[in-house]
Backbone as a chain_set.jsonl record, in Angstrom:
{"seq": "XXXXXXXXXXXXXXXXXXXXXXXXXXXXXXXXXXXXXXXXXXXXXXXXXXXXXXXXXXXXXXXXXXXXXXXXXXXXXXXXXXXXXXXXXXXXXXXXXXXXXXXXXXXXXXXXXXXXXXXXXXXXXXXXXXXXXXXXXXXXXXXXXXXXXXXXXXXXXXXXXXXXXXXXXXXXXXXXXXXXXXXXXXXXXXXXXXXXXX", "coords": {"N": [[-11.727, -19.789, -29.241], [-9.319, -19.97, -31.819], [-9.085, -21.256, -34.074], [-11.618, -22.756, -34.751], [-13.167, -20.715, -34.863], [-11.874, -19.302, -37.041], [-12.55, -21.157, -38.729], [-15.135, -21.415, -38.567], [-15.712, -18.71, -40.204], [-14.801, -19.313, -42.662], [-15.998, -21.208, -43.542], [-18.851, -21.5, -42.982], [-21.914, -20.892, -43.404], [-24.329, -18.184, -43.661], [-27.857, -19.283, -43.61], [-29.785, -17.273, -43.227], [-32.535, -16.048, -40.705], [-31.052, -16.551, -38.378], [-30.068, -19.037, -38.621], [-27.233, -20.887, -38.79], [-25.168, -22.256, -41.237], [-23.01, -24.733, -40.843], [-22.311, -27.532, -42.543], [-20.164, -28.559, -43.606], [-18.023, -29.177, -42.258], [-19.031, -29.854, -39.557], [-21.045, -30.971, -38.84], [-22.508, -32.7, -40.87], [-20.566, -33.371, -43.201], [-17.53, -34.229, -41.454], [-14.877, -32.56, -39.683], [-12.17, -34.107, -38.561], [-9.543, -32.958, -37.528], [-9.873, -30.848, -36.62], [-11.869, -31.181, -34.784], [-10.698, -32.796, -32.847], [-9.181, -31.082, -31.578], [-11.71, -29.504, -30.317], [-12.648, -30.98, -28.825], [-10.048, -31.252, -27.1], [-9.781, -28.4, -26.158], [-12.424, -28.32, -24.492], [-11.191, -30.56, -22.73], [-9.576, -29.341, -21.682], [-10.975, -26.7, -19.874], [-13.006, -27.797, -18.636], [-11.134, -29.246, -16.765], [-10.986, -29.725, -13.839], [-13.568, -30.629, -12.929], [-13.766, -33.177, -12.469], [-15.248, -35.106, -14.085], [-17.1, -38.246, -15.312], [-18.912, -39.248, -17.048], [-19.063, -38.598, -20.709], [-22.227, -36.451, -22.239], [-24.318, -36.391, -25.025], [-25.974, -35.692, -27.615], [-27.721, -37.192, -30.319], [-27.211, -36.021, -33.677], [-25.287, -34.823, -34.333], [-23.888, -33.79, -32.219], [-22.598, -35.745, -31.574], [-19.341, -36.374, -32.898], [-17.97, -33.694, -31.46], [-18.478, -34.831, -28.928], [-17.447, -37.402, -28.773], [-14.79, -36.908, -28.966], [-13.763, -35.315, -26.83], [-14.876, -37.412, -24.681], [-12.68, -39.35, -24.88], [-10.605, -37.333, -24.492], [-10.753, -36.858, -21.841], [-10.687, -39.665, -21.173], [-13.283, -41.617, -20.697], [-16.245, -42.636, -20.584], [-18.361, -41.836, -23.679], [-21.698, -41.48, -23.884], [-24.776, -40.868, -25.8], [-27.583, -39.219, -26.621], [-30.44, -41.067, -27.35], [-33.0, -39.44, -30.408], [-34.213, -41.448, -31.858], [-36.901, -44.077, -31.921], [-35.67, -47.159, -30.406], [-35.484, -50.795, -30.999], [-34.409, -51.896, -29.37], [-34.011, -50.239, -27.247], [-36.407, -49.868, -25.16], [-37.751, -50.117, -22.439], [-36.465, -49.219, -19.233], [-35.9, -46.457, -19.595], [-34.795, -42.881, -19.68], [-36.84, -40.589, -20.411], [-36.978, -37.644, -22.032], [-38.579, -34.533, -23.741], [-37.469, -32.554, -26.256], [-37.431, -29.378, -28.147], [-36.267, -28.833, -31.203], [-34.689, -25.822, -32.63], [-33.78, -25.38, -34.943], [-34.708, -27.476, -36.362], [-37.275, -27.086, -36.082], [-38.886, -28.974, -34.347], [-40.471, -31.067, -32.226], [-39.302, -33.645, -30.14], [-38.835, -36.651, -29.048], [-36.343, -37.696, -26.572], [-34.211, -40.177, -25.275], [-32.361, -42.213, -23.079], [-30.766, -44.758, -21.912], [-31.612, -46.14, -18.471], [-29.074, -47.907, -17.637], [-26.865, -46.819, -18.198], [-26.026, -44.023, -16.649], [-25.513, -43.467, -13.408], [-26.531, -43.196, -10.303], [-24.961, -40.255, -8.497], [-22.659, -40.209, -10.444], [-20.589, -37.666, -12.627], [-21.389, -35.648, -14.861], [-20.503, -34.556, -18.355], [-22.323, -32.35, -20.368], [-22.316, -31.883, -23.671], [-22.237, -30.263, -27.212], [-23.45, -29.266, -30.502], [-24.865, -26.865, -31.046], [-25.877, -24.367, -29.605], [-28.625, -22.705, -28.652], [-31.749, -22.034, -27.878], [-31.201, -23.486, -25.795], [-32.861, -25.98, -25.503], [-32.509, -28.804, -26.123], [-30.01, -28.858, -24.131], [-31.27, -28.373, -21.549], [-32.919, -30.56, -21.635], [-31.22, -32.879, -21.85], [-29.806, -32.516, -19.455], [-31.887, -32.586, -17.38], [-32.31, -35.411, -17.497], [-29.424, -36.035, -16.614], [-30.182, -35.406, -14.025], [-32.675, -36.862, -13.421], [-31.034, -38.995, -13.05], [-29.803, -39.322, -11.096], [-27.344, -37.779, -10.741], [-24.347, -35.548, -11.244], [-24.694, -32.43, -13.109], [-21.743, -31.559, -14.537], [-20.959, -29.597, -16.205], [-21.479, -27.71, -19.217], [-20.679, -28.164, -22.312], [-20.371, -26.178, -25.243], [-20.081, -25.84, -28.714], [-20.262, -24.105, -30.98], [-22.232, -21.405, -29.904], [-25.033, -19.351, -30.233], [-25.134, -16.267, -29.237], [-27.241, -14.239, -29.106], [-29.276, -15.719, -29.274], [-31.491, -17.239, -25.887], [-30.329, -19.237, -24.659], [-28.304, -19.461, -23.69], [-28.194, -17.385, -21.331], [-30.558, -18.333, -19.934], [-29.525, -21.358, -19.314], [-27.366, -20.724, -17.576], [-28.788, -19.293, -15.663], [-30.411, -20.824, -14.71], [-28.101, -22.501, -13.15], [-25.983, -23.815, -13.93], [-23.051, -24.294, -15.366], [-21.357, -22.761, -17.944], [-19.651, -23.469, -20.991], [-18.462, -21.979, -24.065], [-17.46, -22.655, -26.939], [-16.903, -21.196, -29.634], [-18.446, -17.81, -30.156], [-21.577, -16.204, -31.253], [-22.45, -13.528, -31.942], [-24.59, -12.132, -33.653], [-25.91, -12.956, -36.946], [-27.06, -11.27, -38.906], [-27.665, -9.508, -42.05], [-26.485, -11.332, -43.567], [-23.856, -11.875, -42.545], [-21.693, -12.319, -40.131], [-21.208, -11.964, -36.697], [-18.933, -11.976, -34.249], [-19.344, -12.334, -30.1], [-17.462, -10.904, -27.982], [-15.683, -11.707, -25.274], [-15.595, -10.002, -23.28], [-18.139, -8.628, -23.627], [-18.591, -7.043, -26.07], [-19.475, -7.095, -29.152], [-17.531, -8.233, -32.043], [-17.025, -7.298, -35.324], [-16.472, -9.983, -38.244]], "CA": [[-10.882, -20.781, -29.891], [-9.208, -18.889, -32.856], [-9.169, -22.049, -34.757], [-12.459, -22.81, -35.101], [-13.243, -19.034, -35.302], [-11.519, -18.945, -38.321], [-13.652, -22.168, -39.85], [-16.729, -20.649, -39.337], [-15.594, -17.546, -40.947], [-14.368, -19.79, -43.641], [-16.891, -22.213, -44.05], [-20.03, -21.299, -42.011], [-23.261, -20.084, -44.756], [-25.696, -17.715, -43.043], [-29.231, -19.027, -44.237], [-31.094, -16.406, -42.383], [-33.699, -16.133, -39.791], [-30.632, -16.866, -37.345], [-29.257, -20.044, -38.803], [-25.803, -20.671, -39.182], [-24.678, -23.758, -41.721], [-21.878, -25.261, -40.819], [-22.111, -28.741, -42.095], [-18.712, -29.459, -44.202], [-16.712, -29.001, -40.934], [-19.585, -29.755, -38.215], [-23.082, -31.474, -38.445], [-22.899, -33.514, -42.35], [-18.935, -33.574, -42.945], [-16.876, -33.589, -40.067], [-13.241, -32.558, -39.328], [-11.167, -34.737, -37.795], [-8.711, -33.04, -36.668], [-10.715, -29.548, -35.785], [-13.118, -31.68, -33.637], [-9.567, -33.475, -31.843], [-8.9, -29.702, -30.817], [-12.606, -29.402, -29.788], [-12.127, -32.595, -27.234], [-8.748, -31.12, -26.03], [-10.111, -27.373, -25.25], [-13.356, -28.902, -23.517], [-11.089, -31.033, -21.488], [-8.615, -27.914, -20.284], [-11.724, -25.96, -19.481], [-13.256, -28.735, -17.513], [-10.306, -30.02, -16.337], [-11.193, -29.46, -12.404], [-14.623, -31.226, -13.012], [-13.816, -35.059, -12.125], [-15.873, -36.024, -14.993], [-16.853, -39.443, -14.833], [-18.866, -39.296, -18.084], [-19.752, -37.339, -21.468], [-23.156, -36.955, -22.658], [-24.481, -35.766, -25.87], [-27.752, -35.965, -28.687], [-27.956, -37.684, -31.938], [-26.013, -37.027, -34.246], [-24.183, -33.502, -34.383], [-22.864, -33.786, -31.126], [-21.246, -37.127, -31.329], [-18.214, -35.859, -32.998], [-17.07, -33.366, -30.349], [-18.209, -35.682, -27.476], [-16.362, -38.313, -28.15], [-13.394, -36.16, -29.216], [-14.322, -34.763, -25.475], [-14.203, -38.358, -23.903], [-11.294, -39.871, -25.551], [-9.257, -36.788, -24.158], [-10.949, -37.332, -20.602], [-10.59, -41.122, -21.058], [-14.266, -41.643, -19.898], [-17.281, -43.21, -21.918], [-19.701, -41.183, -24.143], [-23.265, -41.54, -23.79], [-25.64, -40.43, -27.048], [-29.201, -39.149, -26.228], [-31.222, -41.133, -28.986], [-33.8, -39.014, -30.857], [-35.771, -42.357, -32.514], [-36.972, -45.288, -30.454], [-34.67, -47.974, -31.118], [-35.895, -51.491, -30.526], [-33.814, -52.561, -28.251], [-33.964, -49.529, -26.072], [-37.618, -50.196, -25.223], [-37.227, -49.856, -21.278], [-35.569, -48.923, -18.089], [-34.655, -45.295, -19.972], [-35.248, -42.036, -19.316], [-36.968, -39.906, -21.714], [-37.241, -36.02, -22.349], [-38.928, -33.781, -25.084], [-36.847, -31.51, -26.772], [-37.76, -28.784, -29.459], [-34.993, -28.344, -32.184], [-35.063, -24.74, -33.046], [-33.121, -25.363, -36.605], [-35.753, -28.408, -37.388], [-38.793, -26.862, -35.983], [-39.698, -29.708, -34.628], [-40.033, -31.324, -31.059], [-38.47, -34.986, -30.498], [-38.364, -37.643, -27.411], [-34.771, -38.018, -26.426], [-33.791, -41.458, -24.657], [-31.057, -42.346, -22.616], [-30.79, -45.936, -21.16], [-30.921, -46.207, -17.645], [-27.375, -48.433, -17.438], [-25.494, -45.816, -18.406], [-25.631, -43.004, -15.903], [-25.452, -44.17, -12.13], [-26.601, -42.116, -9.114], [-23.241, -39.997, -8.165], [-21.948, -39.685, -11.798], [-20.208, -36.299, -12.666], [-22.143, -35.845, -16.657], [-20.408, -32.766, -18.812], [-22.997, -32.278, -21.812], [-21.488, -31.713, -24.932], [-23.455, -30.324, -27.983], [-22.569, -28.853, -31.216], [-24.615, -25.525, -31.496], [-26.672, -23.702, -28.386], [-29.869, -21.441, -29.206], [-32.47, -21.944, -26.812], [-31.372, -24.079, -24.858], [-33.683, -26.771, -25.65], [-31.157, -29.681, -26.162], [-29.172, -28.832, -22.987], [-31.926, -28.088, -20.432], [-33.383, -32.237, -21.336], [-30.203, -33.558, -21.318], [-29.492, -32.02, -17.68], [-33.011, -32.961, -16.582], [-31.829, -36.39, -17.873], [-28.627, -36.579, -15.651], [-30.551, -35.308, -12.48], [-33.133, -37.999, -13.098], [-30.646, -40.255, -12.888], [-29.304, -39.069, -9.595], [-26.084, -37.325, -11.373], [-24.522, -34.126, -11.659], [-24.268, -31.667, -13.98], [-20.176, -30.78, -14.556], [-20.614, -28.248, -16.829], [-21.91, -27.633, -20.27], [-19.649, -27.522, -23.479], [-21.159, -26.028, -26.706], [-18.964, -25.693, -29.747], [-21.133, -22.669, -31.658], [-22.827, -20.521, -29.355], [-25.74, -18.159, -30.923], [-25.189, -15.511, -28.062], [-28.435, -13.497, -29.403], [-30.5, -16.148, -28.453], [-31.274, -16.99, -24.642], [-30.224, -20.539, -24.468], [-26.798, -19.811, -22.866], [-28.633, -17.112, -20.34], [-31.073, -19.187, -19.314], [-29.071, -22.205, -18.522], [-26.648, -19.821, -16.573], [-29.631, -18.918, -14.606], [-30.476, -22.033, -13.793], [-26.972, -22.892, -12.238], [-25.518, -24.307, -15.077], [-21.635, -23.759, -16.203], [-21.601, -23.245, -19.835], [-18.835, -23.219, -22.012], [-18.728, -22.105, -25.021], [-15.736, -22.076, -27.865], [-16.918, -19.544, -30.102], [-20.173, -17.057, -29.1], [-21.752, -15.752, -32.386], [-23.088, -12.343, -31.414], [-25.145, -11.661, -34.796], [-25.789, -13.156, -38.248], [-27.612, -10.322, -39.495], [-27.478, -9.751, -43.07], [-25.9, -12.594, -43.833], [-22.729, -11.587, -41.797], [-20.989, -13.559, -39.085], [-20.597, -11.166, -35.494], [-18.382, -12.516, -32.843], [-19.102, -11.85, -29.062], [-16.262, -11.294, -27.081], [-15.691, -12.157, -23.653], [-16.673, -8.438, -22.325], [-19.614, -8.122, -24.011], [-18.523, -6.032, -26.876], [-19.242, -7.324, -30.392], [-16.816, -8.299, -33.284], [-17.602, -8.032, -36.816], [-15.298, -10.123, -39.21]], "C": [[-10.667, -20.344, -31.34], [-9.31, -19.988, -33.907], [-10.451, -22.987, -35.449], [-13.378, -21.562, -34.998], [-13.429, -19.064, -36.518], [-12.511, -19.623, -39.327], [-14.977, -21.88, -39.443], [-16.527, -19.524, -40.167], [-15.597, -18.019, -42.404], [-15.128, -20.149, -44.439], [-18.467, -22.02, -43.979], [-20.44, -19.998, -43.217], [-24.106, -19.787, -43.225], [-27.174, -18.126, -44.145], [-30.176, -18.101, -43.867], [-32.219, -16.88, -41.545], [-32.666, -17.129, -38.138], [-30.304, -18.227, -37.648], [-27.81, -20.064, -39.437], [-25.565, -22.162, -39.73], [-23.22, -24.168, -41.838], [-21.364, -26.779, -41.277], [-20.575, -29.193, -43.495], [-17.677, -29.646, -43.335], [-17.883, -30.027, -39.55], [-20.968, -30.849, -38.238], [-23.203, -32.274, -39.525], [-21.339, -34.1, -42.043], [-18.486, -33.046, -41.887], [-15.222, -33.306, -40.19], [-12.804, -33.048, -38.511], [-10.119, -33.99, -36.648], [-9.248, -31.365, -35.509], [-11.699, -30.235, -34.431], [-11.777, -32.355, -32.335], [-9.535, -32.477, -30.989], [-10.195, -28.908, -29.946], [-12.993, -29.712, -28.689], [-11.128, -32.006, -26.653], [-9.021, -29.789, -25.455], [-11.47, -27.221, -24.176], [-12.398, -29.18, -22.258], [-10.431, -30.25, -20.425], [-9.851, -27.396, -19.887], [-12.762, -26.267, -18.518], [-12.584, -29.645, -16.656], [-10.586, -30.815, -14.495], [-12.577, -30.513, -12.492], [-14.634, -32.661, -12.006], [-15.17, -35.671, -12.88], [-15.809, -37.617, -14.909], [-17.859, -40.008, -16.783], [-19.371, -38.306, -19.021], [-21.401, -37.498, -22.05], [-24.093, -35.864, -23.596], [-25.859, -35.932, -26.74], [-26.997, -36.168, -29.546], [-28.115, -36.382, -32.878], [-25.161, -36.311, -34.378], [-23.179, -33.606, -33.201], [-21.839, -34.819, -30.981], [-19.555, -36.945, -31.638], [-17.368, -34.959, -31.595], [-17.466, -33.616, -28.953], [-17.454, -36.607, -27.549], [-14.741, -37.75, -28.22], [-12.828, -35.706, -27.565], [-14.036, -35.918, -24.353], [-12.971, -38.916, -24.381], [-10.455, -38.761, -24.784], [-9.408, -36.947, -22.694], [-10.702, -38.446, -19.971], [-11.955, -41.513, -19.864], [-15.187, -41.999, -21.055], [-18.144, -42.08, -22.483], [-20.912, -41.597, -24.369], [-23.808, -40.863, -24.693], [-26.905, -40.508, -26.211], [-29.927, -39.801, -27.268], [-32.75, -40.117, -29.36], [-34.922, -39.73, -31.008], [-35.469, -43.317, -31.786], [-36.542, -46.007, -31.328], [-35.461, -49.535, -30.61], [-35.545, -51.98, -29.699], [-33.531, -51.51, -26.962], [-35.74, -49.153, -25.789], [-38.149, -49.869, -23.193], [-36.636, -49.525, -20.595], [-34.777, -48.016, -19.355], [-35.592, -43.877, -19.413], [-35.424, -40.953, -20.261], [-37.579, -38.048, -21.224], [-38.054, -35.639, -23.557], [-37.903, -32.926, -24.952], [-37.487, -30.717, -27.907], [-36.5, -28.415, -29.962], [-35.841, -27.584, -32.704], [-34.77, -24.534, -34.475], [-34.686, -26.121, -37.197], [-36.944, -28.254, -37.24], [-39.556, -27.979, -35.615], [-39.517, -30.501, -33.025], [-39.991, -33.044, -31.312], [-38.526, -35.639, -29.085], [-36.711, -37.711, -27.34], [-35.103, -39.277, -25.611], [-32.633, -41.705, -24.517], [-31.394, -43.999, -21.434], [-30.259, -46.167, -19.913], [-29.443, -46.952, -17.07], [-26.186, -47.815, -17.166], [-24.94, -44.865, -17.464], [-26.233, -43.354, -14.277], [-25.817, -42.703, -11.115], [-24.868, -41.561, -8.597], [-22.148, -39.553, -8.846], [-21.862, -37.938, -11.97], [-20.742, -36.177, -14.23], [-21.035, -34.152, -17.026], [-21.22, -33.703, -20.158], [-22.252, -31.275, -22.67], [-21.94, -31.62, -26.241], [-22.873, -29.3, -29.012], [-23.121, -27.525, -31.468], [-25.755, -25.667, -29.727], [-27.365, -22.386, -28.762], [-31.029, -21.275, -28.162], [-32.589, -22.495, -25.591], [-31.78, -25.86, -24.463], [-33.101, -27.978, -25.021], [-30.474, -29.723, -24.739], [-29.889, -29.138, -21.907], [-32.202, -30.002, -20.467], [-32.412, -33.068, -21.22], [-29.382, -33.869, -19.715], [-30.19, -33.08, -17.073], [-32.769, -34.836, -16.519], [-31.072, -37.285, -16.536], [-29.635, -36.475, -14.469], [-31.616, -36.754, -12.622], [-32.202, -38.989, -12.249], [-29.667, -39.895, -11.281], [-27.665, -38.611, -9.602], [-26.39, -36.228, -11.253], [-23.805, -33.384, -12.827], [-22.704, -31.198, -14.414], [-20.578, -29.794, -14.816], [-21.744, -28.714, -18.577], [-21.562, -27.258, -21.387], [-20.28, -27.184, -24.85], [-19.915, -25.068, -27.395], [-19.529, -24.395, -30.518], [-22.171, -22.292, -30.464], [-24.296, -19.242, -29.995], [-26.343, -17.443, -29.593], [-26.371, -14.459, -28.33], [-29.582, -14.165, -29.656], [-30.357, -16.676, -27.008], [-30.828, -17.922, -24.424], [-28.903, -20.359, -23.248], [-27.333, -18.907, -21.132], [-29.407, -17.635, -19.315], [-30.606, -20.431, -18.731], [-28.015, -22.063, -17.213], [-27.52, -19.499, -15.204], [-30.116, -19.871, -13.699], [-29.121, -23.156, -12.77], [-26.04, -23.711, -12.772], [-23.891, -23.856, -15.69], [-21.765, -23.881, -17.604], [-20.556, -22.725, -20.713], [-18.924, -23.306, -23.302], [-17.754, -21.439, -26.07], [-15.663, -21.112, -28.647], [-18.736, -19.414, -29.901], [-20.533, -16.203, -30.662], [-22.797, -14.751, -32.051], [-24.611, -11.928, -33.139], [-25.156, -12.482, -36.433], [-26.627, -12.186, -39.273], [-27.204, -9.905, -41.079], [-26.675, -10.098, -43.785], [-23.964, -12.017, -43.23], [-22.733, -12.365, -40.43], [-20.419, -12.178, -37.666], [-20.245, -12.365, -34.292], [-18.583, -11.803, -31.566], [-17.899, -12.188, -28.539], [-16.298, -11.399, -25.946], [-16.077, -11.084, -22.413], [-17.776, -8.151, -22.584], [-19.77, -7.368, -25.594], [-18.346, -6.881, -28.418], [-18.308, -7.233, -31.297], [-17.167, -8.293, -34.488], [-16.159, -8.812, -37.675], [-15.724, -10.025, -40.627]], "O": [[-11.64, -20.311, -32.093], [-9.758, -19.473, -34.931], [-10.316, -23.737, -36.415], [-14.575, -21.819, -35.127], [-14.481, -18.947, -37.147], [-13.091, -19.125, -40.292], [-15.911, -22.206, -40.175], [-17.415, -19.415, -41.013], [-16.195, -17.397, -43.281], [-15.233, -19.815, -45.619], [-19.206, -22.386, -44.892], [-19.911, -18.982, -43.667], [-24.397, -20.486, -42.255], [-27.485, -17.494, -45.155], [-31.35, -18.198, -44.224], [-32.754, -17.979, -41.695], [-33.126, -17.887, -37.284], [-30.227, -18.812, -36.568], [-27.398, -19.383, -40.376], [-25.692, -23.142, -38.995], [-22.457, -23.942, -42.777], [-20.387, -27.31, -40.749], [-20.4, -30.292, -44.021], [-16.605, -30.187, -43.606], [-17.346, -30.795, -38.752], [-21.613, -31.26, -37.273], [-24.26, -32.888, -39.375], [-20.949, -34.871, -41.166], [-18.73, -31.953, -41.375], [-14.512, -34.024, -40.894], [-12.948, -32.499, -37.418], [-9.926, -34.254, -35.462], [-9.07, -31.018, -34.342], [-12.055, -29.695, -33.384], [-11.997, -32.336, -31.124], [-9.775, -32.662, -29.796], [-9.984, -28.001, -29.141], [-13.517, -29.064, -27.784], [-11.169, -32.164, -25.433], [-8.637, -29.673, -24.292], [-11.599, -26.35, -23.316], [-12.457, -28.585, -21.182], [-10.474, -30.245, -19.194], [-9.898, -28.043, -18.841], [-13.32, -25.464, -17.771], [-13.089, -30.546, -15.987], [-10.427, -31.974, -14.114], [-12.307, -31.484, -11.786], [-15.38, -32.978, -11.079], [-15.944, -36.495, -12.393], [-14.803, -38.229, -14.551], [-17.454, -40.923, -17.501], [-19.984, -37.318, -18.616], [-21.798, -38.638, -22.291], [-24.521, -34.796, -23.157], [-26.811, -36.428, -26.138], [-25.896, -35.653, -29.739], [-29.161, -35.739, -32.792], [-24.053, -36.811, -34.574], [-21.952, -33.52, -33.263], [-20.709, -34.816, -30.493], [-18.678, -37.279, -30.842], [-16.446, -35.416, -30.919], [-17.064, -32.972, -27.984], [-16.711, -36.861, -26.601], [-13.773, -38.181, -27.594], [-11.648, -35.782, -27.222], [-13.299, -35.729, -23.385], [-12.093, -38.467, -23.644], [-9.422, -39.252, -24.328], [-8.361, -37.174, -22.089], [-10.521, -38.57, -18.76], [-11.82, -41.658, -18.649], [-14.961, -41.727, -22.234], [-18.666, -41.35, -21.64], [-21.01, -42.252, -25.406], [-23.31, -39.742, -24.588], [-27.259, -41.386, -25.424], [-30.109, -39.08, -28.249], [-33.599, -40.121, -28.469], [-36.072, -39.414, -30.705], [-34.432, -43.582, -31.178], [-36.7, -45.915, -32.545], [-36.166, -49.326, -29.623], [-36.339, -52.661, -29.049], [-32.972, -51.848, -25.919], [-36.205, -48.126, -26.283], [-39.189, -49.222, -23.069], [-35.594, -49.268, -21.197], [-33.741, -48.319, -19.946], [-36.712, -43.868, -18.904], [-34.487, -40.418, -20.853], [-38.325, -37.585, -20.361], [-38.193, -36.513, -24.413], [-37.436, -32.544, -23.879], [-38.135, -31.403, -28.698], [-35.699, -27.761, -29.293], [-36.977, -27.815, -33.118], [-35.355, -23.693, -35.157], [-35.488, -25.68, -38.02], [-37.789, -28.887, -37.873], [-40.63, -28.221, -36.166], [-38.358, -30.525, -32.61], [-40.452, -33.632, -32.29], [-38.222, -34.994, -28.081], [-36.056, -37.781, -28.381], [-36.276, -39.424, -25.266], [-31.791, -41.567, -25.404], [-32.122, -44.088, -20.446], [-29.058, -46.369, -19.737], [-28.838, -46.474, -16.111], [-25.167, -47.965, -16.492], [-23.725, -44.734, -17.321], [-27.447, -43.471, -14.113], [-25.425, -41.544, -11.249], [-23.888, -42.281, -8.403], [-21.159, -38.92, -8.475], [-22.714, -37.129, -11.603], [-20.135, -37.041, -14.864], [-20.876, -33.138, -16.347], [-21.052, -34.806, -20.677], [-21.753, -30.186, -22.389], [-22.153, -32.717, -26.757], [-21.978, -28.536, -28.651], [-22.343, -26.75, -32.024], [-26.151, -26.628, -29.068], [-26.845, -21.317, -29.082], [-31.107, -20.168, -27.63], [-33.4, -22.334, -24.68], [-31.313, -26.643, -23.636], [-33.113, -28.233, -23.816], [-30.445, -30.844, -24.231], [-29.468, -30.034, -21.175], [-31.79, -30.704, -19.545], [-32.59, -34.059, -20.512], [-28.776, -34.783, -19.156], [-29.738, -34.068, -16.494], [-33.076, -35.447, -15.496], [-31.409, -38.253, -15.854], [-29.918, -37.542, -13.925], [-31.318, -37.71, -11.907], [-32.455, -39.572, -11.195], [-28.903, -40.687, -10.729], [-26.867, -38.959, -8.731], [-27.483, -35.668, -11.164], [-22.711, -33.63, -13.337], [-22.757, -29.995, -14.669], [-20.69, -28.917, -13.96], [-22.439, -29.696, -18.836], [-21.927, -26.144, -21.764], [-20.696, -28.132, -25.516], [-19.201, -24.152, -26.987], [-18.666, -23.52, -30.445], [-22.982, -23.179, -30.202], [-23.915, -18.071, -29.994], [-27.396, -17.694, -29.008], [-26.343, -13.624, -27.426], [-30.628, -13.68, -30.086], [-29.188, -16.676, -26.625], [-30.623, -17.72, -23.227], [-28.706, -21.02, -22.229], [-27.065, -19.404, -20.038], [-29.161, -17.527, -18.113], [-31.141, -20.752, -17.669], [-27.837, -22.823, -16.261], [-27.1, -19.459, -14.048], [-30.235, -19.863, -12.474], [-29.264, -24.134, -12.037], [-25.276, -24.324, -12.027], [-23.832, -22.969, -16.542], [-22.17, -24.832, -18.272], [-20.621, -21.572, -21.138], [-19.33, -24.323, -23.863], [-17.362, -20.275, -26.145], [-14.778, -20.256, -28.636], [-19.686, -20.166, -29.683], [-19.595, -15.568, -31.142], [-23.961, -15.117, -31.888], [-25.542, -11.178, -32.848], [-24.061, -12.445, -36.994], [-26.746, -12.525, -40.45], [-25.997, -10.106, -41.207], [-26.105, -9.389, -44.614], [-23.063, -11.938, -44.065], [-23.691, -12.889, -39.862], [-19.342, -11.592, -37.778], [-20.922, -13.218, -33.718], [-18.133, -10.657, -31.568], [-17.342, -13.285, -28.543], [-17.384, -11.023, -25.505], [-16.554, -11.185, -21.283], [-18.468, -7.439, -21.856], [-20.848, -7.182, -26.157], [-17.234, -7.254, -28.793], [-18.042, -6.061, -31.562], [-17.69, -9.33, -34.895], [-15.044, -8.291, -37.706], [-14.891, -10.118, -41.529]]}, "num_chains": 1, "name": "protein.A"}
């Protein structure tokens, strides 16, 4: 997606040790209308799916899930991170480790939401190990749902997150694939395999 290509090139700070900061476009400040175009190349790319709903984590992802349902016309579902008081029961909880925050987290998702039969696409704003995706899955299958697919907006294709969920049977889309941040440079994978530098 050459358009959010470009705004990481633009915008997107390498802090090192394999982090990429994107937050005036992505994760702090968001773009409006970059995240609209986020929701509309999800929904061509899952078009075939029969999505029934989207489902994402607190708080990065919310932007290009609902951008994601709104173009599907289908509800979005948030994984919560912190126990909320009123989601106290009847949910279904995961661990996750965030590889940025170093730090592992309960997720919660209120059983109401996702019905035995439901088609789920997860929708998440970067992909590194995986972490994030794999409990969100484990999530839907609890709930007697399936997986569509798996949309991630930044990719860090030099860690295993995207192989491993592939392996496990997992569709995984992903808008741009960031082959390298190596001293402090931005490498694009391309779709054969063969690295870009910009």
């Amino acid at each position: 997606m050459e358009l959010l290509r470009q705004k990481v090139l633009d915008e997107g700070i390498v802090l090192g040790q394999g982090v990429l900061k994107v937050d005036s476009f992505l994760n702090h400040q968001m773009d409006p209308f970059l995240m609209r175009e986020v929701g509309r190349e999800f929904t061509r790319r899952f078009a075939g799916e029969e999505v029934t709903k989207v489902l994402t984590i607190e708080s990065s992802g919310i932007a290009p899930g609902i951008m994601t349902a709104l173009e599907l016309a289908v509800p979005l579902i948030f994984a919560r991170k912190r126990k909320s008081l009123t989601l106290t029961e009847d949910i279904y909880v995961e661990k996750v480790y965030s590889f940025t925050k170093k730090e592992s987290n309960e997720i919660t998702v209120s059983k109401r939401f996702i019905a035995p039969g439901e088609r789920v696409l997860i929708v998440d704003d970067f992909l590194a190990n995986g972490e994030a995706a794999f409990g969100l899955a484990r999530i839907v299958e609890q709930a007697g749902g399936t997986v569509a697919g798996i949309g991630i907006v930044i990719e860090k294709s030099f860690q295993p997150g995207s192989r491993l969920l592939k392996e496990a049977g997992y569709r995984v889309e992903s808008l741009v694939r960031i082959a390298s941040l190596e001293d402090g440079a931005i490498s694009f994978a391309e779709e054969d395999g063969e690295p870009r530098s910009e």
